[in-house]
C-alpha positions as CSV (number, residue, x, y, z in Angstrom):
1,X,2.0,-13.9,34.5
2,X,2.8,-14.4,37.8
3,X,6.7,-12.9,38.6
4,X,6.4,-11.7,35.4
5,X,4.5,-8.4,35.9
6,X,8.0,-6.3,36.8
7,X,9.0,-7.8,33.2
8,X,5.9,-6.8,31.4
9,X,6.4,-3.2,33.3
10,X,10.1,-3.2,32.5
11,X,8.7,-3.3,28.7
12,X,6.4,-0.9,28.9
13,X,9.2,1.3,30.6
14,X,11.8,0.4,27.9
15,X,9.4,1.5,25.3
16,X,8.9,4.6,26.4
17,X,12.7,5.2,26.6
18,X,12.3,4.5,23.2
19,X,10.0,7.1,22.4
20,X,12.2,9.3,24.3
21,X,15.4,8.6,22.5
22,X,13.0,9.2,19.1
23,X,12.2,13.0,20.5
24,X,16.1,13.2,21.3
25,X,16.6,12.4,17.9
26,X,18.9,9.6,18.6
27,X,17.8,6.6,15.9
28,X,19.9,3.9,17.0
29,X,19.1,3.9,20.6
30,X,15.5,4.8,20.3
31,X,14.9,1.4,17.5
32,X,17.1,-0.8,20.2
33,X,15.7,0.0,23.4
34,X,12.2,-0.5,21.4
35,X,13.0,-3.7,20.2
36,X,14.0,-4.6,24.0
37,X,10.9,-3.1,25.4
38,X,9.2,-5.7,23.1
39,X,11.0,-8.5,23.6
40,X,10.8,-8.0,27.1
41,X,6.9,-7.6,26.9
42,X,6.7,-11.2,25.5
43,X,9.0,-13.2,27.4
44,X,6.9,-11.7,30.2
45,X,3.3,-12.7,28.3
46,X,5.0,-16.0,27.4
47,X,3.6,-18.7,29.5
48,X,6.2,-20.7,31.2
49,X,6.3,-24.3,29.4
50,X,4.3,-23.6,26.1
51,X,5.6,-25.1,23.0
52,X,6.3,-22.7,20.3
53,X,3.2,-22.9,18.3
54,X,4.5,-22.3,14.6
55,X,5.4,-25.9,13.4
56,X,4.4,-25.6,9.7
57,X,5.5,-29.3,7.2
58,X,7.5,-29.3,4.5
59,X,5.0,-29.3,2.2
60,X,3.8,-26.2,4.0
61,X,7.0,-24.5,4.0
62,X,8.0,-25.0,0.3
63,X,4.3,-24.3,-0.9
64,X,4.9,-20.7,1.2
65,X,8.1,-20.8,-0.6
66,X,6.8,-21.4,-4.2
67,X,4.1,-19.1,-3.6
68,X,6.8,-15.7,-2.6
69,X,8.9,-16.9,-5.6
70,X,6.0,-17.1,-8.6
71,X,5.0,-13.4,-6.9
72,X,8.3,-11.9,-6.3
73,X,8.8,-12.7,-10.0
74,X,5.5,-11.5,-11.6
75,X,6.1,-8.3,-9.3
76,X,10.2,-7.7,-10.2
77,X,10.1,-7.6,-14.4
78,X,10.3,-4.8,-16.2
79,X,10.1,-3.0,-12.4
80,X,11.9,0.0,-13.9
81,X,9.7,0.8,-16.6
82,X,6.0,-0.6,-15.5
83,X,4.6,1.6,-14.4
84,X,6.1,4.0,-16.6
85,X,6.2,7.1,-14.7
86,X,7.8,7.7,-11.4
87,X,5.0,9.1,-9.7
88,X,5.3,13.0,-7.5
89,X,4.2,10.7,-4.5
90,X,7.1,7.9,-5.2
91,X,9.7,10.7,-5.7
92,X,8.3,12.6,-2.2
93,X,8.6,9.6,-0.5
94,X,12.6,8.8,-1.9
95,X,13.2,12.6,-0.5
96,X,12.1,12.0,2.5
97,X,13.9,8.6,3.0
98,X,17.1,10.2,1.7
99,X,16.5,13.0,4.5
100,X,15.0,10.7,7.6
101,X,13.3,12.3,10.3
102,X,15.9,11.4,13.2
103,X,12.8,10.2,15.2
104,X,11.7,7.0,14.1
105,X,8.5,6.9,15.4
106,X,7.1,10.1,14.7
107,X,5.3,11.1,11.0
108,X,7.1,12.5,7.8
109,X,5.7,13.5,4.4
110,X,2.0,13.8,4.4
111,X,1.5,12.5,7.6
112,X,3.5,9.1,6.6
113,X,5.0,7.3,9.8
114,X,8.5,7.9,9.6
115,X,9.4,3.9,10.3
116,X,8.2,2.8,7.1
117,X,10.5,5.3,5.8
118,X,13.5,4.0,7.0
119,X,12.8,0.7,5.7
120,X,12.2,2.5,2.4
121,X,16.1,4.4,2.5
122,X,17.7,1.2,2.5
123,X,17.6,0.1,-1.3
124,X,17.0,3.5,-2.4
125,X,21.0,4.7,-0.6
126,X,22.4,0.9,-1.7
127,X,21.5,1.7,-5.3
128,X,20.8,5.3,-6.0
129,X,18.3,7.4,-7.0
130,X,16.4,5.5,-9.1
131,X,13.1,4.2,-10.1
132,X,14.5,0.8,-9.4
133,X,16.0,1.5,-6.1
134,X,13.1,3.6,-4.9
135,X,10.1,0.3,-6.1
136,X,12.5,-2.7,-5.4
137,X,11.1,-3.2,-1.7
138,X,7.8,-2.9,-2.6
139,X,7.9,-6.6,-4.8
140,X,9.0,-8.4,-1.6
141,X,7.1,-6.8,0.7
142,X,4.1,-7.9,-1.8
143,X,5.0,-11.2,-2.6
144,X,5.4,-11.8,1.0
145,X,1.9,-11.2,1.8
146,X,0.8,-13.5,-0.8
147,X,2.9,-16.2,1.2
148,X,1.1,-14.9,4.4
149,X,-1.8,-14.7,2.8
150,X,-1.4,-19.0,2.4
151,X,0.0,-20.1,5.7
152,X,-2.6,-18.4,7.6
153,X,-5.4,-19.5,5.3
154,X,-4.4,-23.0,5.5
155,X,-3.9,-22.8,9.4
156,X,-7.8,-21.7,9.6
157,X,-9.5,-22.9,6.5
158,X,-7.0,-26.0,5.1
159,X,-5.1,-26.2,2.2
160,X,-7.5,-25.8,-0.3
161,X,-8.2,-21.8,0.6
162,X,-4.9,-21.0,1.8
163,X,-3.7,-22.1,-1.8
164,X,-6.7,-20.4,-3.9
165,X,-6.6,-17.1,-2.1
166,X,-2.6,-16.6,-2.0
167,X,-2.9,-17.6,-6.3
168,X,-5.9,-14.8,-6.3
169,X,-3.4,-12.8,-4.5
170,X,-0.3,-13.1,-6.1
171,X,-2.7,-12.4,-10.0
172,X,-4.3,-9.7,-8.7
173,X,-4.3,-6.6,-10.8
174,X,-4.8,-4.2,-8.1
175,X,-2.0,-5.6,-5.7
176,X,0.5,-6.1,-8.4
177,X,0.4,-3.0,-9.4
178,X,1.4,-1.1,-5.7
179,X,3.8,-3.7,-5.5
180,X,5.5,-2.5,-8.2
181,X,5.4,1.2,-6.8
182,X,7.7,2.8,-4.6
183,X,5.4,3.6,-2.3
184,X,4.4,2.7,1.5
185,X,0.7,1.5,0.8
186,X,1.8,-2.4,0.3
187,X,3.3,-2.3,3.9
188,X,-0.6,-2.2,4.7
189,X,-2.1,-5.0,3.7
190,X,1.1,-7.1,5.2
191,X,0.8,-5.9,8.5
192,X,-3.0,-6.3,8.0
193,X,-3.0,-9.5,7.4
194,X,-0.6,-10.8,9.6
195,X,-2.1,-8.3,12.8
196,X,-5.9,-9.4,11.7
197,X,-4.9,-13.2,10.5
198,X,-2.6,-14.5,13.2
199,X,-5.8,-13.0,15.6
200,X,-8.2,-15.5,13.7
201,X,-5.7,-18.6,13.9
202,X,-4.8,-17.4,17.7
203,X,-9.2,-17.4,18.3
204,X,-9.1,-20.8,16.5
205,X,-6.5,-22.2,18.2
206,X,-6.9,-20.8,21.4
207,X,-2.7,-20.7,22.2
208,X,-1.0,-17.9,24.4
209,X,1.8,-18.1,21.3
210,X,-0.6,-17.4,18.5
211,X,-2.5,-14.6,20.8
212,X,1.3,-12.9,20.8
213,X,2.4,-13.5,17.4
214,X,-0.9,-11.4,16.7
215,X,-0.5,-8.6,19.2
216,X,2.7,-8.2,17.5
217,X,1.4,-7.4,14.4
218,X,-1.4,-5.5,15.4
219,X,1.0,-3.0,17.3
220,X,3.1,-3.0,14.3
221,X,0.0,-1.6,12.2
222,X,0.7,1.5,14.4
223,X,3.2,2.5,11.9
224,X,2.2,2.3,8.8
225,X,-0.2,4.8,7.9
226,X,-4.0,2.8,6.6
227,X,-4.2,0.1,8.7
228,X,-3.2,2.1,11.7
229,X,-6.7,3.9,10.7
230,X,-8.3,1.0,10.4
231,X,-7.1,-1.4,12.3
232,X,-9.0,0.2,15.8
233,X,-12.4,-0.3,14.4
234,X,-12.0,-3.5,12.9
235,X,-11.2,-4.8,16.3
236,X,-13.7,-2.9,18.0
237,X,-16.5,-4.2,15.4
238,X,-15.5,-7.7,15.9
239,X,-15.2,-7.6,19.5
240,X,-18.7,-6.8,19.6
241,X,-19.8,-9.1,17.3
242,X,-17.7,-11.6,19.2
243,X,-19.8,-10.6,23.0
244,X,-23.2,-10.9,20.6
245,X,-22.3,-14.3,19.6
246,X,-20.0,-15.9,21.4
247,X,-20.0,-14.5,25.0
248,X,-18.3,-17.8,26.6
249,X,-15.7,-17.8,23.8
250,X,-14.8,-14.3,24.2
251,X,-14.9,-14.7,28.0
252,X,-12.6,-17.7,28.0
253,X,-10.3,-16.3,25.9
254,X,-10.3,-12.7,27.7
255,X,-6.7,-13.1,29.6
256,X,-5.3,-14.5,26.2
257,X,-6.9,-11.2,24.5
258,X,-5.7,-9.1,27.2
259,X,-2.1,-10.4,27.0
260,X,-2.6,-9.9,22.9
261,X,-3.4,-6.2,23.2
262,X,-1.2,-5.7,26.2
263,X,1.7,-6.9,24.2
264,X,0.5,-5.1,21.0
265,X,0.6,-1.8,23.6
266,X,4.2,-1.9,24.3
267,X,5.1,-2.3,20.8
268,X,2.6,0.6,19.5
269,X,3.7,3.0,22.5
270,X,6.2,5.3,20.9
271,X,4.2,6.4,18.7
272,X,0.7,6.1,20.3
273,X,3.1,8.8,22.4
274,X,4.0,10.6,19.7
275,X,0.4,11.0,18.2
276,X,-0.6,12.2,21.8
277,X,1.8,14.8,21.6
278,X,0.9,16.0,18.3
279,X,-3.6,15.6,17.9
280,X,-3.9,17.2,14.8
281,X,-1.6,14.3,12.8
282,X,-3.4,11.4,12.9
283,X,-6.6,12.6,11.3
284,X,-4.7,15.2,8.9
285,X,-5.8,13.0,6.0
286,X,-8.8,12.4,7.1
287,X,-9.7,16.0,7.4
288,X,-8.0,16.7,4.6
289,X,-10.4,14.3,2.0
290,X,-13.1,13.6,4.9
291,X,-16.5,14.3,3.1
292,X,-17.7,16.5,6.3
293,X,-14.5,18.0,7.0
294,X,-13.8,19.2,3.9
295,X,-17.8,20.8,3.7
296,X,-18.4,18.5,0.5
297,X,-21.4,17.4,1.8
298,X,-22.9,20.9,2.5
299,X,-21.6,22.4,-0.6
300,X,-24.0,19.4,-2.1
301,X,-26.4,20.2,-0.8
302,X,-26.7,24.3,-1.1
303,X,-26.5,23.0,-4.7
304,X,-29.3,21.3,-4.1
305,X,-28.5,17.9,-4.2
306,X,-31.2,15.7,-2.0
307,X,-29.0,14.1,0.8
308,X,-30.3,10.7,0.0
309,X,-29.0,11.1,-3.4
310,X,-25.7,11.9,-2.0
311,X,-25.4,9.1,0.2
312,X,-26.5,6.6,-2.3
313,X,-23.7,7.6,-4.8
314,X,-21.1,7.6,-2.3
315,X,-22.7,3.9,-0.8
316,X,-23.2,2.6,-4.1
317,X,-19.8,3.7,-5.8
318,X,-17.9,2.7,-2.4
319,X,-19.6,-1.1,-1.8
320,X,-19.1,-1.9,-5.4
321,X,-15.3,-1.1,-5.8
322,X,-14.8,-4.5,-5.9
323,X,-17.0,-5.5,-8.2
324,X,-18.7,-3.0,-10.5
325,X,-17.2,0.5,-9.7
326,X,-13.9,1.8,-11.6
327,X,-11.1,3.1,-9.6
328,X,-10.3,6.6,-9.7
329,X,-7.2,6.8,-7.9
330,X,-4.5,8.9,-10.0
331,X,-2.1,6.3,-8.9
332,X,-3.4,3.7,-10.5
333,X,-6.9,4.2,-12.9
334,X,-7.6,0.6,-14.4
335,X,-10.6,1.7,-16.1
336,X,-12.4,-1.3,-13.9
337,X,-12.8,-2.7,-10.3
338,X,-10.3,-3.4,-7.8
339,X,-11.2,-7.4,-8.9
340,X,-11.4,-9.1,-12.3
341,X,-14.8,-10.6,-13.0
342,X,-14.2,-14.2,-12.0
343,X,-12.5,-13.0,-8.8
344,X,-15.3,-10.6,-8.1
345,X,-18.0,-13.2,-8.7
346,X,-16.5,-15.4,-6.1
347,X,-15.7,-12.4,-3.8
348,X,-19.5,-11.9,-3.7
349,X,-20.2,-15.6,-3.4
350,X,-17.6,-16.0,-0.6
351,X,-19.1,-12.5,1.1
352,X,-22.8,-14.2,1.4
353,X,-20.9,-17.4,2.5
354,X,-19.1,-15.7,5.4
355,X,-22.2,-13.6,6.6
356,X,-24.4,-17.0,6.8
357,X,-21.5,-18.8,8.8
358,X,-21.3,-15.0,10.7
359,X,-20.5,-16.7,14.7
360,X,-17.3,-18.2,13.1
361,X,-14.9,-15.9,14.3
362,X,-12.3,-15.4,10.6
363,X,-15.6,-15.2,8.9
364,X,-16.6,-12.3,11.1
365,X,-13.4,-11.1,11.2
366,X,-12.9,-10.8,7.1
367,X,-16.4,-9.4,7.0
368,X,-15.4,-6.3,8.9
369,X,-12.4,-5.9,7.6
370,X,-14.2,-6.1,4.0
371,X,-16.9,-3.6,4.8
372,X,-15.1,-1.2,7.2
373,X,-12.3,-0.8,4.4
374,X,-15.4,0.7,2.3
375,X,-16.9,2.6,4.6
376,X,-14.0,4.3,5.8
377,X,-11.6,4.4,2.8
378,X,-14.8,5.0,0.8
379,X,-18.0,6.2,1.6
380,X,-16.8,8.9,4.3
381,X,-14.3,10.2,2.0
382,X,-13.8,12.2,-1.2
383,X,-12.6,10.6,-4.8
384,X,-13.8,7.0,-4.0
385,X,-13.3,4.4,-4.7
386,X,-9.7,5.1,-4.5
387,X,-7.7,2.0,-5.1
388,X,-4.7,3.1,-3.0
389,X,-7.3,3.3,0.1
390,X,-8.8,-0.4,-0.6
391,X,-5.9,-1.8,-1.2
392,X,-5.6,-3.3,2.4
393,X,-8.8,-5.5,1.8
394,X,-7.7,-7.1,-0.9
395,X,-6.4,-10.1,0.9
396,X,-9.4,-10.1,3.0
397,X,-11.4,-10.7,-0.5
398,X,-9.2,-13.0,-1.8
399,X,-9.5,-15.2,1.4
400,X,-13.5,-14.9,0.6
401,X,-13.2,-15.8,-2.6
402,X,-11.1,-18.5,-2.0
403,X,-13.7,-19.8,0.7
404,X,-16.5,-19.6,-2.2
405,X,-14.0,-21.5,-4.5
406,X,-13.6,-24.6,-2.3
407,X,-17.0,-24.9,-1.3
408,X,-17.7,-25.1,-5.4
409,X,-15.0,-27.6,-5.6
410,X,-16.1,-29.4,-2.4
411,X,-20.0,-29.5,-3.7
412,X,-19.2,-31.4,-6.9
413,X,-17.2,-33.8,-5.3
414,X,-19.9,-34.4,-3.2
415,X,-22.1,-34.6,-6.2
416,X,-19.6,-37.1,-7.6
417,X,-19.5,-38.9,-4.7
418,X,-22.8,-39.7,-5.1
419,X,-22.8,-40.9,-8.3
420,X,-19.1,-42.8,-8.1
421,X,-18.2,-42.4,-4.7
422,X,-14.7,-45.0,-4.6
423,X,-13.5,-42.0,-7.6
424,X,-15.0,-39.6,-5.5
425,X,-13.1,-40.6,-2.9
426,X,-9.5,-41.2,-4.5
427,X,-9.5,-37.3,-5.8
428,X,-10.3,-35.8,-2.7
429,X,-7.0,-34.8,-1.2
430,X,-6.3,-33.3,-4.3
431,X,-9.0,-30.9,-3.7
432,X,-6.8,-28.1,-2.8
433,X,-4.9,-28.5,-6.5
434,X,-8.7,-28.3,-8.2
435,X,-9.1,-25.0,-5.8
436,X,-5.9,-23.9,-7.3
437,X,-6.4,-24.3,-10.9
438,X,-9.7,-22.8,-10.8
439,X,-8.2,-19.6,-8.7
440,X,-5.1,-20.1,-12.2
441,X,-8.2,-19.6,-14.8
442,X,-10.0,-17.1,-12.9
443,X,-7.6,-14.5,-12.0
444,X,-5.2,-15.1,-15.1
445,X,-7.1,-12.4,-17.6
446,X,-5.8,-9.8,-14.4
447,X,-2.1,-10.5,-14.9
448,X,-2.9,-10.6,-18.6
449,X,-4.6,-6.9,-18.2
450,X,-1.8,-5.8,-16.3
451,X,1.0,-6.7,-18.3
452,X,-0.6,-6.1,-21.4
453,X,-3.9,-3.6,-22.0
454,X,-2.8,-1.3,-19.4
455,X,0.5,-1.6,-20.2
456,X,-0.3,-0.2,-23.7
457,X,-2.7,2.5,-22.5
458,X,-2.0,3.1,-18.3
459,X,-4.3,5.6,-16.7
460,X,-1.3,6.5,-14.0
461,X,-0.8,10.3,-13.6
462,X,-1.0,12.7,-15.9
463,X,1.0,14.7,-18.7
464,X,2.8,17.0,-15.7
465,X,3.8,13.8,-14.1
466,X,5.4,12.4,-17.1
467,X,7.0,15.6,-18.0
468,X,8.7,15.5,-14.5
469,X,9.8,11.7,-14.5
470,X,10.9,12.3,-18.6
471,X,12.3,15.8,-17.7
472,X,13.8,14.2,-14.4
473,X,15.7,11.2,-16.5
474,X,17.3,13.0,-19.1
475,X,18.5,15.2,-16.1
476,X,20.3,12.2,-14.2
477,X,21.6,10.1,-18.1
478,X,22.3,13.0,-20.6
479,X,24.1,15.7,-18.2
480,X,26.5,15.9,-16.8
481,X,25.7,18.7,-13.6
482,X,27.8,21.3,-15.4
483,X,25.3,22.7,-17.5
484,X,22.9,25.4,-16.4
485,X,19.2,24.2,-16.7
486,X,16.4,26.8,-17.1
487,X,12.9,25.5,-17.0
488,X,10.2,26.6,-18.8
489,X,7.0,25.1,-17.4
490,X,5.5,28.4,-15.4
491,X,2.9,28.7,-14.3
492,X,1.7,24.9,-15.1
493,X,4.7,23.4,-13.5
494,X,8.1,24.1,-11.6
495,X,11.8,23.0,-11.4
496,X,10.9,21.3,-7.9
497,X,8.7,18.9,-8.9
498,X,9.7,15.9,-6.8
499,X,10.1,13.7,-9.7
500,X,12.9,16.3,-11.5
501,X,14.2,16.7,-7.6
502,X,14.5,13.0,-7.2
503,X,16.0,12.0,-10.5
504,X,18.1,14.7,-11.4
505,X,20.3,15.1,-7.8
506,X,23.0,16.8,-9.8
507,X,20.9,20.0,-10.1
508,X,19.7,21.9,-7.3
509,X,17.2,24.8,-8.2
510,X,18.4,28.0,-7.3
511,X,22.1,27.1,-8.4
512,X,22.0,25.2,-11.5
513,X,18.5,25.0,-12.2
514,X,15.9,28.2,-12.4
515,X,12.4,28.6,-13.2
516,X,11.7,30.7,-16.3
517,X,8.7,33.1,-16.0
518,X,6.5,33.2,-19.3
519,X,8.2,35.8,-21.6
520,X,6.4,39.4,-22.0
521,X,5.6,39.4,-25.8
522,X,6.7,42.9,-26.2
523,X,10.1,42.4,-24.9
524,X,11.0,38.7,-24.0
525,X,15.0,38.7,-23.8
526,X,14.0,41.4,-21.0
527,X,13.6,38.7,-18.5
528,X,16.5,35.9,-20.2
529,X,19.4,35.4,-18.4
530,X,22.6,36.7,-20.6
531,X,24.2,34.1,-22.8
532,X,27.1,32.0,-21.1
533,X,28.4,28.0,-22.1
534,X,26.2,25.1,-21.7
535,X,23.0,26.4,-21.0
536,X,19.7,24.2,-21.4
537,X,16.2,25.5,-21.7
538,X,13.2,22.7,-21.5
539,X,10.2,23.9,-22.6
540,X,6.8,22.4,-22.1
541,X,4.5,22.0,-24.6
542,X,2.0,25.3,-23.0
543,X,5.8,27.4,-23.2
544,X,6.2,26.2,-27.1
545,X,5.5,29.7,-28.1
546,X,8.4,31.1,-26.2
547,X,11.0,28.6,-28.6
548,X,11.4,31.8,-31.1
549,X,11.9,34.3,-29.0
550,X,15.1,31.8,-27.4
551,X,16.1,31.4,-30.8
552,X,15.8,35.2,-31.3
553,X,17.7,35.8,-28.2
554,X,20.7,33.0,-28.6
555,X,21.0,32.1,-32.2
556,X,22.6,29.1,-33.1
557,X,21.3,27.0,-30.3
558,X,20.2,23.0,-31.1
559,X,16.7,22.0,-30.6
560,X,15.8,18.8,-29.2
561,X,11.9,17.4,-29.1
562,X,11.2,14.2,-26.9
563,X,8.1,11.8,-27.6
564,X,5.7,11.2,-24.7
565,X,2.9,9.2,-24.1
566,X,0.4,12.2,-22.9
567,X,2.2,14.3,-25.4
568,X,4.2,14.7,-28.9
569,X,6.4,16.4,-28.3
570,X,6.3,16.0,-24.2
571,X,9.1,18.7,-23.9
572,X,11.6,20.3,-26.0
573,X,15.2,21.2,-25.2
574,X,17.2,24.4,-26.8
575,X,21.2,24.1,-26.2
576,X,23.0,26.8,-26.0
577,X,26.8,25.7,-26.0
């Protein structure tokens, strides 16, 4: 660094003003001295003279480009109505990005960091409050991590992988569905993949540029709530592996590595800051579903459940999401793995692959990240496998299957070569178009399931959910904020369900909208508000009993059923005009 340490201290510095502006609650100051502090921290890393290292073809670039198209498309149709509910979680999180935390480095909602968050107000305020404007970041974000997911694949691996793992990517069921959701878990496997990825190519490559392009990304991963958890012992486990089995490597890269995590520092310091300030947050959620925290475990075994038992189920059912175990996330609930058969074949083959060529460092690096995701987003925590918790893996997985792909393709070529080897020979750099079609067939009956099984019977939520987002819409399209709404949903469900919040911003409970107790049968109009113009009740189906006595109490009133898909009717309506 030379001179350059007063730079790389004057970034460290800036960052921390940052942080400070954040606690001042001052937005704008605290997101551009940040940005400074950063910038500053990598001119000073930057070694004087270096090329820039990102120099991709043209073949490259509009490849990358295809790639974000085909997956912003398959992501963007039908965004509004697939999935079909507008899940408590999505409607949480468009509350809290239409009332942002003034620090932008601290945690909102459930522990959420509050950065992803403001990325999240800015179609949800262009466009309203929607289930459009709340889900249309998620698609880009998604399809740009399939485009990720090919240029660093082809950086490390060629073409061939880079092509077959961005198509298993951009098919998957798993990721297309959370990047159809408006919800921060796709920021994850982004930030993931470019943190963890643009490590692997800067290991390969061996470049001060690529060793800063990935400590910007790793300190990125600080705000964005999976990865952030774990991101630390990914990088731990493959620094170790990395001293085991290739001590001269990791010493001879050890200032690049230092200048990657000393950049990745001053971008991760405001909030590294902020969790410092505030221990409890950052293992809220983990305490909250851990398997020990939560006394799971114990309350196992006093049933007496043998603790081998136990640890076999969670093991088994954890290691096999991928394959074999179905997903029991309420935000998504396939009825199958995280991977469709073909994918999850090849995932398997590409996993043995990857553990026999275990010095490479992106073999390593992917096996980690594969079997750490399980561990931690599995085995040492309730409801697993959860798809929302492996859904940062799932590039990792598609980069392994891809790696079992080509060597398939690569072994009957060499087959062929044998038996005709000037043919043999003229196919070859079309290899990665083979890889490609293959990836086409295999991942194609996902997309297929997607869009059309679970389509036609989803497992998302459940009948309160659909009550709220049904309840919610007819709120926001067939009032008009003048009417008074009484709710009848006590006590399996309340005006301020997030979803009714969300969608129906012209009613505010307490003023326009009330909950309804459930009516004493001796003398219901006892607790009914007194009859005045416009007045809505919206029963749900457990309160369908209460329908005479409103008809008893305001006569003349119209009654309005709606169809759902957990219910018929899903909640009725009685105007009183």
């Amino acid at each position: 660094m030379g001179r350059r340490y007063g730079a790389y201290a004057g970034g460290l510095i800036l960052a921390w003003v940052g942080y400070r502006f954040g606690l001042a609650e001052r937005p704008f100051l605290a997101l551009t001295t940040w940005l400074l502090g950063g910038a500053t921290a990598f001119y000073a890393l930057w070694p004087a003279g270096e090329a820039w290292p990102v120099r991709p073809s043209r073949t490259t670039l509009l490849t990358a480009l295809g790639l974000f198209g085909g997956a912003w498309l398959i992501r963007t149709i039908g965004l509004s109505s697939h999935p079909f509910i507008l899940s408590g979680t999505e409607a949480n999180l468009g509350l809290a990005s239409l009332s942002l935390p003034s620090n932008p480095f601290g945690t909102g909602w459930l522990t959420n960091p509050t950065l992803g968050l403001y990325l999240m107000a800015l179609p949800v305020r262009l466009l309203g409050r929607t289930a459009l404007g709340l889900r249309l970041l998620s698609p880009l974000v998604g399809a740009a991590t399939v485009a990720a997911v090919y240029l660093i694949g082809q950086k490390i691996w060629g073409r061939a992988v880079g092509v077959g793992a961005a198509v298993l990517l951009l098919a998957s069921h798993t990721h297309l569905h959370y990047s159809r959701l408006g919800m921060t878990n796709i920021w994850d496997p982004l930030v993931l993949v470019l943190g963890l990825g643009l490590l692997a190519v800067a290991w390969q490559e061996q470049k001060r540029g690529w060793y800063l392009l990935a400590g910007l990304f790793l300190g990125l991963n600080a705000y964005f709530l999976t990865s952030n958890h774990l991101l630390p012992f990914v990088l731990l486990a493959w620094l170790g592996g990395m001293a085991l089995l290739q001590r001269e490597a990791l010493w001879g890269n050890g200032r690049h590595l230092l200048a990657t995590f000393g950049l990745a520092l001053v971008v991760a310091l405001p909030h590294l800051l902020y969790l410092n300030a505030n221990p409890t947050t950052f293992w809220e959620r983990t305490n909250s579903y851990g398997i020990f925290p939560t006394g799971w475990v114990a309350g196992q075994l006093s049933q007496g459940q043998p603790l081998a038992e136990i640890a076999q189920r969670q093991v088994w059912s954890s290691l096999l999401a991928y394959q074999a175990t179905a997903d029991v996330s309420t935000y998504y609930r396939p009825g199958q793995p995280l991977l469709g058969f073909w994918p999850a074949l090849a995932f398997g083959v590409g996993l043995i692959l990857a553990l026999w060529h275990g010095r490479k460092g992106a073999e390593q690096m992917l096996v980690w990240w594969v079997l750490l995701t399980a561990v931690l987003g599995g085995v040492l925590l309730l409801e697993s496998p959860s798809s929302h918790r492996f859904l940062v893996a799932i590039p990792a997985a598609c980069w392994l299957a891809a790696l079992a792909i080509d060597g398939l393709v690569r072994a009957v070529l060499e087959w062929w070569g044998e038996w005709d080897g000037e043919a043999a020979t003229a196919y070859r750099p079309y290899q990665w178009a083979a890889v490609a079609v293959l990836a086409v067939v295999m991942v194609a009956p996902d997309a297929l399931f997607y869009f059309g099984p679970y389509r036609a019977a989803p497992g998302l939520g459940d009948p309160n959910t659909e009550i709220a987002h049904a309840v919610g819409t007819w709120l926001q399209t067939e009032l008009t904020g003048t009417e008074t709404v009484y709710f009848m949903g006590a006590p399996v469900m309340f005006a301020d369900f997030p979803t009714i919040t969300f969608l129906g911003e012209s009613f505010t409970k307490g003023f326009n909208l009330f909950d309804v107790e459930p009516l004493p049968v001796d003398a219901p109009a006892a607790v009914l508000p007194p009859r005045s113009a416009a007045m809505r009740f919206v029963l749900i189906p457990a309160r369908l009993g209460d329908l005479a006595a409103l008809q008893a109490a305001y006569p003349g009133g119209r009654v309005e059923q709606f169809a759902g898909y957990y219910a018929d009717p899903l909640f009725t309506v009685y105007s009183v005009d």
